[in-house]
C-alpha positions in Angstrom: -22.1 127.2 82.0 -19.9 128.4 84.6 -15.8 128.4 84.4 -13.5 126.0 85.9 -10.7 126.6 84.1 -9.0 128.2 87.2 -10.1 125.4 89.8 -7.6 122.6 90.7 -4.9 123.9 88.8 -2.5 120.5 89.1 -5.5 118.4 89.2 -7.9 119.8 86.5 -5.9 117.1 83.6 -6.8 114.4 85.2 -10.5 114.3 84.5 -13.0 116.7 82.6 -12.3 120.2 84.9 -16.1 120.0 85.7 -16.0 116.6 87.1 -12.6 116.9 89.0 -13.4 119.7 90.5 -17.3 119.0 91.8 -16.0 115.8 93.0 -13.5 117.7 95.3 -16.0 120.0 96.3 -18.3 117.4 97.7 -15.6 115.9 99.6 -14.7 118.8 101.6 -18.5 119.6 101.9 -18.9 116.0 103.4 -15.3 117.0 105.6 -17.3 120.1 106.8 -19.9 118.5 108.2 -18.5 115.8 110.0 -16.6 118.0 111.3 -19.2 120.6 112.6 -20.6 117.8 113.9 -18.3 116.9 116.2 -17.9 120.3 117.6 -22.0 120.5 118.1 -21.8 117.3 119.6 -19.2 118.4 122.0 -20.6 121.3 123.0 -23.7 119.9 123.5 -21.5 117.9 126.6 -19.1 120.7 127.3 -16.2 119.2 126.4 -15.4 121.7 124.0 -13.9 124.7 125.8 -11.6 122.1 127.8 -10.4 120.6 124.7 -9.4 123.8 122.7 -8.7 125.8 126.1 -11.2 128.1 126.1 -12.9 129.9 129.0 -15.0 128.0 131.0 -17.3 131.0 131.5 -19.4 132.8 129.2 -18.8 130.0 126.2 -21.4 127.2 126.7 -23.7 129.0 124.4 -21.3 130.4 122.3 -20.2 127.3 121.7 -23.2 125.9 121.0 -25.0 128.4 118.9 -21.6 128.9 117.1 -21.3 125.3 116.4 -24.7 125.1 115.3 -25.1 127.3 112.9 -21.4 126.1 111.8 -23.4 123.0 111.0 -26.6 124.4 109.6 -23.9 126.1 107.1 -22.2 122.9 106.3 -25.2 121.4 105.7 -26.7 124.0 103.3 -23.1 123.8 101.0 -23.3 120.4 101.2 -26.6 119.7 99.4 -25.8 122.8 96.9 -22.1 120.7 96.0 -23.9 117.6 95.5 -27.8 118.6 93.8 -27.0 122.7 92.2 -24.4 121.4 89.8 -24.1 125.6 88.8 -21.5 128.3 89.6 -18.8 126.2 91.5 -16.6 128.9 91.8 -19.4 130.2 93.8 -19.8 127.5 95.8 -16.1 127.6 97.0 -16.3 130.4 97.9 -18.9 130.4 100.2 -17.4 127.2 101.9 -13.9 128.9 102.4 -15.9 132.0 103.3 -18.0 130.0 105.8 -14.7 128.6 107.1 -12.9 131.5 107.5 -15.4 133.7 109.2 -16.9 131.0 112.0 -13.3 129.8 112.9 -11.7 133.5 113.0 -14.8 133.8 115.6 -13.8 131.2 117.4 -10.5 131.8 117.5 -10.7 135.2 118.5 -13.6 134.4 121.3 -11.2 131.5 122.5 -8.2 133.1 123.2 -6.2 133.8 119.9 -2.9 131.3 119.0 -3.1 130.2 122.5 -6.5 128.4 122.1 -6.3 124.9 120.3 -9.2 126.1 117.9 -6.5 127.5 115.5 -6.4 123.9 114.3 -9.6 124.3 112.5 -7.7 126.4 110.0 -6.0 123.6 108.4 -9.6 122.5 106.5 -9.9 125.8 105.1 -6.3 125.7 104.1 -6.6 122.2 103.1 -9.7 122.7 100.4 -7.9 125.9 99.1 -4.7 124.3 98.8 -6.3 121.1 96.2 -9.3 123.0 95.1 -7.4 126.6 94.0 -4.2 127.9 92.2 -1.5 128.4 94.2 -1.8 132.5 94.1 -5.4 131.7 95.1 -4.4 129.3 98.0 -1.5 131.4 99.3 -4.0 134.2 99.7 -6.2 131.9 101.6 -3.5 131.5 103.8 -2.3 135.4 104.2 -5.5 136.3 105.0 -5.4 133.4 108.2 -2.4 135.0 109.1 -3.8 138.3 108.9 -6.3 137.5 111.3 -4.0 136.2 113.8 -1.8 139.0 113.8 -4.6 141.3 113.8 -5.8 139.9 117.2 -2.6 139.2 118.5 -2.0 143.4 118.0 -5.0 143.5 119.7 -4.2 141.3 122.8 -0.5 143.1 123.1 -2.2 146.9 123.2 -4.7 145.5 125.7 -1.6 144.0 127.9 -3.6 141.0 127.9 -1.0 139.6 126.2 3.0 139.7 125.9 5.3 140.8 123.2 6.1 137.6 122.7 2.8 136.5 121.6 3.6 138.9 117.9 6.7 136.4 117.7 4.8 133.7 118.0 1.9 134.3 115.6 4.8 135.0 113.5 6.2 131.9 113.6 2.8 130.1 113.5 2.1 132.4 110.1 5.4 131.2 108.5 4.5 127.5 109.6 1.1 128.1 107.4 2.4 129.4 104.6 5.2 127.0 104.6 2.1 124.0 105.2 0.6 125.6 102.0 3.8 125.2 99.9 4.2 121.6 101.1 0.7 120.8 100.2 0.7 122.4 96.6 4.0 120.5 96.2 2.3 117.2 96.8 -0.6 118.0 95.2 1.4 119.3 91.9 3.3 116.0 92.4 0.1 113.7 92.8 -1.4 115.7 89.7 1.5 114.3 87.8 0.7 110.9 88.3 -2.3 110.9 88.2 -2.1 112.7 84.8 0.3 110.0 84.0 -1.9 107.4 85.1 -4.7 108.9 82.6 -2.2 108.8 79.8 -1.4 105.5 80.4 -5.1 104.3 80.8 -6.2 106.4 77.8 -3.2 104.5 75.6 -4.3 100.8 76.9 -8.0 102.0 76.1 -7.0 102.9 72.8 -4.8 99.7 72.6 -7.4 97.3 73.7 -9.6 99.6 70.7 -7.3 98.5 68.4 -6.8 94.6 69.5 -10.4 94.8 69.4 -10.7 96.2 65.8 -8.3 93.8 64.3 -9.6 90.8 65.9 -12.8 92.0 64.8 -11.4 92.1 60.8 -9.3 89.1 61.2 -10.5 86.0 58.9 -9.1 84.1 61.2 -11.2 82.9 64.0 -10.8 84.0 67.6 -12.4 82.3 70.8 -11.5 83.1 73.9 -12.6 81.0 76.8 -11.7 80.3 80.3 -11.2 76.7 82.0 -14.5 75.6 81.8 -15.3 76.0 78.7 -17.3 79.4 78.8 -17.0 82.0 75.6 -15.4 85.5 77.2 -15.2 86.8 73.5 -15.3 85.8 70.2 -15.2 87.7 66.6 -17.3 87.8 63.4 -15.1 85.2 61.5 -14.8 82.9 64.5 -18.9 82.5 64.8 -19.4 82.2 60.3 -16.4 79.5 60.5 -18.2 77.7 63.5 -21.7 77.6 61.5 -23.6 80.1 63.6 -25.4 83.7 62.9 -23.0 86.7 62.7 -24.9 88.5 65.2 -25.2 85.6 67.6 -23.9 86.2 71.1 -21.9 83.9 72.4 -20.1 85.8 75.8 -20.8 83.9 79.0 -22.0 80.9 77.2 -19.6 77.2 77.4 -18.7 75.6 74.0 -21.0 72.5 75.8 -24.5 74.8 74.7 -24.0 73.8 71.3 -23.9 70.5 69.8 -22.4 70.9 66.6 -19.0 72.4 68.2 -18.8 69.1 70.1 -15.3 68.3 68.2 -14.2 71.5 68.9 -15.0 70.9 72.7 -13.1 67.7 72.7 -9.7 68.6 71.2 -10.2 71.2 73.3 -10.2 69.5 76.8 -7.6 66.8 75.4 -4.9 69.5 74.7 -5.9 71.2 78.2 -5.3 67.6 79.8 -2.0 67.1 78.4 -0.9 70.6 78.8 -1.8 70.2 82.3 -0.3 66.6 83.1 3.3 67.9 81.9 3.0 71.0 84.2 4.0 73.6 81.4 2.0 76.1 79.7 3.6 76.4 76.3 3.3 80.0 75.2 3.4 79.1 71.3 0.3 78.2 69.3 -0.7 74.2 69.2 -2.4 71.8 67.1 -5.3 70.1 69.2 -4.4 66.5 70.1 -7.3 64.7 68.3 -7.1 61.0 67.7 -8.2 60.7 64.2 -7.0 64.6 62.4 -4.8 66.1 64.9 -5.3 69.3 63.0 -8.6 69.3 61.5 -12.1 69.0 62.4 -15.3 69.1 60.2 -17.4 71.5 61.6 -21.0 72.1 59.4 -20.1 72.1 55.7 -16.5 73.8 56.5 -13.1 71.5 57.1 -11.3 73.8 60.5 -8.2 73.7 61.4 -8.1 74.5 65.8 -5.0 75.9 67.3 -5.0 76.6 70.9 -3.0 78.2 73.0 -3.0 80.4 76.6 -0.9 83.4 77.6 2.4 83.2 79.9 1.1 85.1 82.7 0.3 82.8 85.8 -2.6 84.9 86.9 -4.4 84.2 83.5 -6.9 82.0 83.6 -8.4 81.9 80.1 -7.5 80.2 76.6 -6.9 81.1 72.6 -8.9 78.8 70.7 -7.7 80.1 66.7 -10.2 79.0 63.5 -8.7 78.6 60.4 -10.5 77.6 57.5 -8.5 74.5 55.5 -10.0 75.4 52.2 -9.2 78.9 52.2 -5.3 77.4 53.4 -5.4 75.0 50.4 -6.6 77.8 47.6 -3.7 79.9 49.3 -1.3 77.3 48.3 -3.4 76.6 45.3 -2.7 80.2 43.8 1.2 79.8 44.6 1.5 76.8 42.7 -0.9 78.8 40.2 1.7 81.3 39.7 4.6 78.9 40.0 2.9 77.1 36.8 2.4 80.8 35.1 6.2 81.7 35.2 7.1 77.9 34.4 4.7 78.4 31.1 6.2 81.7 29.9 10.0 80.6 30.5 9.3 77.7 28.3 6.9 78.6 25.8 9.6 80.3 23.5 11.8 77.6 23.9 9.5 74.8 22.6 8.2 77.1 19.8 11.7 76.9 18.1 12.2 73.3 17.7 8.6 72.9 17.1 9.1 75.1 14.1 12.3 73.5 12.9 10.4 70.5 13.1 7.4 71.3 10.9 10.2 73.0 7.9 11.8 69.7 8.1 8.8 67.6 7.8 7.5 70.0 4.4 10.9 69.6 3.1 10.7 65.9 3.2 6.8 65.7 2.0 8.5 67.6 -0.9 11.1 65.5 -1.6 9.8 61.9 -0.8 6.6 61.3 -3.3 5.8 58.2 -1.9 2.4 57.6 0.1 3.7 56.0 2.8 6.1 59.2 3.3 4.1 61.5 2.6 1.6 60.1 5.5 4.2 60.2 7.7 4.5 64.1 7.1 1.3 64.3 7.7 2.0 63.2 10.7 4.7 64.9 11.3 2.9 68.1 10.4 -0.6 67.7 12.2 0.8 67.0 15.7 3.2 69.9 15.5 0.7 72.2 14.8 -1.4 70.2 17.6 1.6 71.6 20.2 1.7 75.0 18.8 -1.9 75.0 19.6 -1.3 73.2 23.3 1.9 75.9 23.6 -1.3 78.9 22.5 -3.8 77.4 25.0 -1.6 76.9 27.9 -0.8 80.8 27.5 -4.2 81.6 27.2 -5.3 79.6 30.4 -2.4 81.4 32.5 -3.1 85.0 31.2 -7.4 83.7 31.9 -8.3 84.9 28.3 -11.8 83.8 27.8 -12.1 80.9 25.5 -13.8 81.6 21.8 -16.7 78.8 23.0 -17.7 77.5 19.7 -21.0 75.2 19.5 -19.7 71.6 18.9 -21.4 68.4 18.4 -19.4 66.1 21.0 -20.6 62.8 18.9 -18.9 64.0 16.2 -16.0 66.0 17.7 -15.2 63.1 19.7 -15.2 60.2 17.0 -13.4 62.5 15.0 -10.7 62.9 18.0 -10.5 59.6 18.7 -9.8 58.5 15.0 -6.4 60.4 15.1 -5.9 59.6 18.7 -6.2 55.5 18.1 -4.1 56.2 14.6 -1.2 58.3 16.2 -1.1 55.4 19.5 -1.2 52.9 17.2 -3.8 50.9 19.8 -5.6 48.0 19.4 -8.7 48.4 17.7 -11.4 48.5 20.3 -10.1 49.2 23.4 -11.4 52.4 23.8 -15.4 52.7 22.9 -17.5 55.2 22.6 -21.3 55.9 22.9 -22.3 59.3 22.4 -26.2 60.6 22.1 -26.3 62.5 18.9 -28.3 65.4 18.3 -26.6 67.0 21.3 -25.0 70.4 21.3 -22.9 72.1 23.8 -20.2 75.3 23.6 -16.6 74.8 24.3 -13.5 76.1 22.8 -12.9 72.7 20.6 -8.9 73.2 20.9 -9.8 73.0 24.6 -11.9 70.5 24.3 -9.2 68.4 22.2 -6.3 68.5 25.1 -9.2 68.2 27.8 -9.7 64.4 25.9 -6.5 63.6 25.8 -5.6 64.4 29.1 -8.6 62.5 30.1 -8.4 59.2 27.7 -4.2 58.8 27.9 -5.0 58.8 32.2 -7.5 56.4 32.0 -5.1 54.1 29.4 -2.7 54.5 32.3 -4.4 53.1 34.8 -7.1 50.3 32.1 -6.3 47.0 31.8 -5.8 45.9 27.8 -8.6 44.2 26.9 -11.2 45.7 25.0 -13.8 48.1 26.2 -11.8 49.3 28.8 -11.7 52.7 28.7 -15.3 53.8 27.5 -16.5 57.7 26.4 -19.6 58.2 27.1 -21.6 61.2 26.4 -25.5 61.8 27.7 -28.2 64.2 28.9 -28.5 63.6 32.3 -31.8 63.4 33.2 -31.2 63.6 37.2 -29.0 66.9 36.6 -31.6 69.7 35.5 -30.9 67.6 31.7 -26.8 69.1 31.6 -25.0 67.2 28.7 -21.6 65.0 30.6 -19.2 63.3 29.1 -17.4 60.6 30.9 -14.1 59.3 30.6 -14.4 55.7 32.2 -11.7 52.7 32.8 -11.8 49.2 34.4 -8.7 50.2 36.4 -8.2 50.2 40.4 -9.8 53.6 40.9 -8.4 56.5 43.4 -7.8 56.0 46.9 -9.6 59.3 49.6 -5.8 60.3 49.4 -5.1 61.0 45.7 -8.7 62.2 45.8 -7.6 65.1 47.8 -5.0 66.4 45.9 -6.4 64.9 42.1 -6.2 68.5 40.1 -3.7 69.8 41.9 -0.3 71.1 39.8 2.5 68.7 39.6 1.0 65.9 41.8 1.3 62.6 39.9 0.9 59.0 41.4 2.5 57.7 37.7 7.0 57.2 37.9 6.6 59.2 34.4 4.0 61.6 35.1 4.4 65.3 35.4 1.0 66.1 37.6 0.2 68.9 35.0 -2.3 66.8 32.8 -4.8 66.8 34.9 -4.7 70.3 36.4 -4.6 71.8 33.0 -7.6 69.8 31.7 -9.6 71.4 34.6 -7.8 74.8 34.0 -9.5 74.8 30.2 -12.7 73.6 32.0 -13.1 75.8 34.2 -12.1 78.6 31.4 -15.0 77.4 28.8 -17.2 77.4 32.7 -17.7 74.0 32.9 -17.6 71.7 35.6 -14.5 68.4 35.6 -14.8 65.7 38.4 -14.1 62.4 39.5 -17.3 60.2 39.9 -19.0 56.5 39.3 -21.0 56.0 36.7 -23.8 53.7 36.9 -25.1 51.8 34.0 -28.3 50.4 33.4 -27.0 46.4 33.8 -25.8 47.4 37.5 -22.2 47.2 36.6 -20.5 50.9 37.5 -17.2 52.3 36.4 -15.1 55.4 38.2 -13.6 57.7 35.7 -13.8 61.7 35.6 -17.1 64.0 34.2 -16.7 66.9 32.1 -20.2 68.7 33.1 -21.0 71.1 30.3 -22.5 74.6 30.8 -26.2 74.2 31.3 -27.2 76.8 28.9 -25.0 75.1 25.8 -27.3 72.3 25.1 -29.8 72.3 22.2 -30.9 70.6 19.4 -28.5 69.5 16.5 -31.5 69.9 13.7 -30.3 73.5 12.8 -27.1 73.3 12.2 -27.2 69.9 10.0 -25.7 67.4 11.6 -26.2 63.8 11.4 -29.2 61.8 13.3 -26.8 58.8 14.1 -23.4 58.5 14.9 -21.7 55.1 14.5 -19.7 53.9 17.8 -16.9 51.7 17.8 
């Protein structure tokens, strides 16, 4: 490959040197030929030797086969700068050559500085002074002025000319050289800027690179679209959150193509129409304007949250449409109240530990004093349910440091009548207001601490909410048959029910409906669910007379059910 490194030397950072400088080239090439043109064309009707002031005599043909060969030349480079992409160096100079030798011809056929074909030499100078360095261009130019005072020596020792004529060629020589300067000066000058301008573009490429890569990775969605509705770009997250294929394209297409974004379209063109009636763009970020969910739209299986807005500039025409997933908002907040209820557990946990130990001395020490029964079944009492909140304090540690649970097998027809014997005996409740019917020979794994505070979560919320007759709150455990045969156990109550409100926010921490309650029953009865990898929810529970019942369903682990035979248990349990 040839060398450029010397071609264009203001000009060669603006582009790749090659480039630059074949692009100059052809321009001067396509200069050239115009130019010979013209003088062919004018001699061809004579009106060359009255325009440069040449002899009327003896110059027709000269002219003319001077001019045409000028062209043939011209030509010839021309096709070379634009087709032989080789040895440019070369290439200028046999254009400058070209130049040089045909005009010097001319000039000196025509009369020297006094003939008007001295002009010619600014092209010459012209394509040395952009194309070369400056000692390159300069030497362009002495050798111009070399010429000229080489034939005006000639014309003063022939006394065909005056002594002035030296002076004169002089001055015209100075004015040349002092034309060169100029044009490197604005050349070196226009090579600034335009290095600048490269700069500049290469930094907003590399800017627009970088919006580009981080609206790529943001899991926020992007759209952006103009006024009528049609896609000028979009990113990854924006088309997953909107329900279509990752690699679907979605540029020059209008939100209207696609049926399911029809909610999207309408809050859309509703916060467009509003924006538009008050006559001010608002440059901050909006909720859509929708009628039922200003906020929210259910898009596919995903609950999206739309925000437009549209940038300050005037001359913009397009829009910001931002997706935002609500779920992946709510577990956001979800894990801040998570660790809100972490530090709340370990500030507290010593301090409840103390009196809870002070309170189990005092209740041996009076088992040991008092002999009677009725005392010493108070102790026991007193005994048993501090050791039951040791245990709670232990569990609630557990779940906010995720230790996996011990998951031992239980039988829940047992476990549960067992439960709800010390349950109804510590409430002191009227006999038969809580029922249960539990399928025996049923066997499933859960960590029965767990399981202990899970049911009495579960039954003191439903005896919250149950009116006080009997059989109001019922337990209920079963194989479900239409559930791939999972063992549930339902916690059911004759109350009101939840409204789609509470529903919403039903395990979340510290969200009660109850004057008394501390909204952290509930969430930590899902917490030890989900830590044993079961499944707590709120549903309605059907029963084979019609009659249905809301109340919540602990779902155990599909793989935890067998049969009961093996480890001994009863056939029947008795239900109250």
């Amino acid at each position: 490959m040839d060398r450029t490194v010397a071609i264009g030397e203001p000009l060669q950072h603006l582009l790749p040197p090659s480039e630059l400088s074949w692009r100059a080239l052809q321009y001067f090439a396509l200069i050239r030929v115009l130019l010979a043109a013209a003088l062919l064309s004018m001699a061809l009707f004579g009106g060359t030797a009255a325009l440069f002031g040449l002899p009327e005599r003896g110059t027709a043909s000269m002219l003319l086969a001077g001019n045409a060969v000028y062209l043939g030349l011209a030509v010839v480079l021309a096709l070379a700068a634009f087709y032989v992409r080789q040895q440019i160096l070369g290439q200028v100079a046999a254009q400058l050559a070209v130049d040089l030798v045909l005009i010097t011809a001319l000039v000196l056929g025509g009369g020297g500085l006094r003939g008007g074909v001295v002009a010619l030499y600014l092209l010459p100078l012209a394509g040395a002074s952009v194309m070369l360095p400056s000692s390159a261009a300069f030497f362009v130019c002495a050798l111009i002025v070399l010429a000229l005072l080489v034939d005006a020596v000639r014309q003063v020792l022939s006394t065909a000319g005056s002594d002035s004529l030296l002076f004169q060629t002089g001055l015209f020589g100075a004015a040349l050289f002092g034309i060169t300067a100029l044009l490197r000066l604005l050349m070196a000058r226009l090579a600034e800027q335009e290095r600048l301008a490269r700069l500049r573009g290469r930094d907003l490429e590399n800017q627009l690179e970088i919006n580009r890569l981080v609206i790529a990775q943001m899991e926020q969605g992007v759209l952006v679209v103009d006024a009528k509705t049609l896609v000028r770009a979009s990113n990854l997250a924006g088309r997953v959150l909107l329900g279509l294929a990752p690699t679907m394209q979605l540029t020059g297409r209008r939100l209207s193509d696609f049926p399911s974004l029809a909610p999207l379209l309408d809050a859309f063109l509703k916060w467009r129409a509003a924006e538009c009636s008050s006559g001010v763009w608002s440059n901050t970020v909006m909720q859509p304007k929708a009628p039922a969910a200003q906020d929210a739209r259910h898009l596919g299986q995903l609950e999206l949250r739309a925000r437009f807005a549209r940038p300050s500039s005037d001359s913009n025409d397009e829009f910001v449409i931002f997706l935002e997933d609500v779920r992946a908002v709510q577990e956001r907040a979800q894990q801040l109240k998570l660790a809100a209820m972490g530090r709340l557990t370990a500030s507290i946990a010593h301090e409840i530990r103390n009196p809870l130990a002070a309170i189990s001395h005092a209740g041996q020490l009076l088992a040991e004093v008092n002999q009677e029964p009725l005392q010493k079944r108070l102790s026991g009492i007193v005994r048993e349910n501090t050791q039951r909140l040791n245990r709670l304090v232990d569990d609630v540690l557990r779940v906010a440091r995720r230790e996996a649970p011990m998951g031992d097998s239980i039988t829940p027809a047992i476990f549960v009548r067992q439960w709800l014997d010390e349950f109804v005996r510590d409430r002191s409740l009227v006999a038969g207001r809580i029922v249960l019917n539990a399928e025996p020979r049923l066997v499933v794994k859960f960590e029965p601490s767990h399981l202990r505070q899970v049911l009495f979560n579960l039954v003191d919320n439903a005896l919250r909410y149950a009116s006080p007759k009997a059989g109001a709150v019922e337990i209920l455990v079963e194989r479900a048959a239409d559930d791939g045969g999972r063992i549930k156990l339902w916690v059911l109550d004759d109350g009101p029910g939840l409204t789609p409100e509470v529903l919403g926010a039903l395990f979340e921490p510290f969200m009660t409906t109850h004057a008394r309650g501390t909204g952290l029953g509930l969430f930590l009865a899902r917490e030890f669910c989900l830590a044993n990898r079961c499944d707590l929810s709120y549903a309605t529970r059907r029963h084979l007379d019609g009659s249905a019942r809301e109340g919540f369903v602990l779902t155990f682990a599909r793989a935890a059910g067998s049969a009961v035979e093996d480890l001994g248990f009863l056939d029947t349990i008795p239900t109250q």
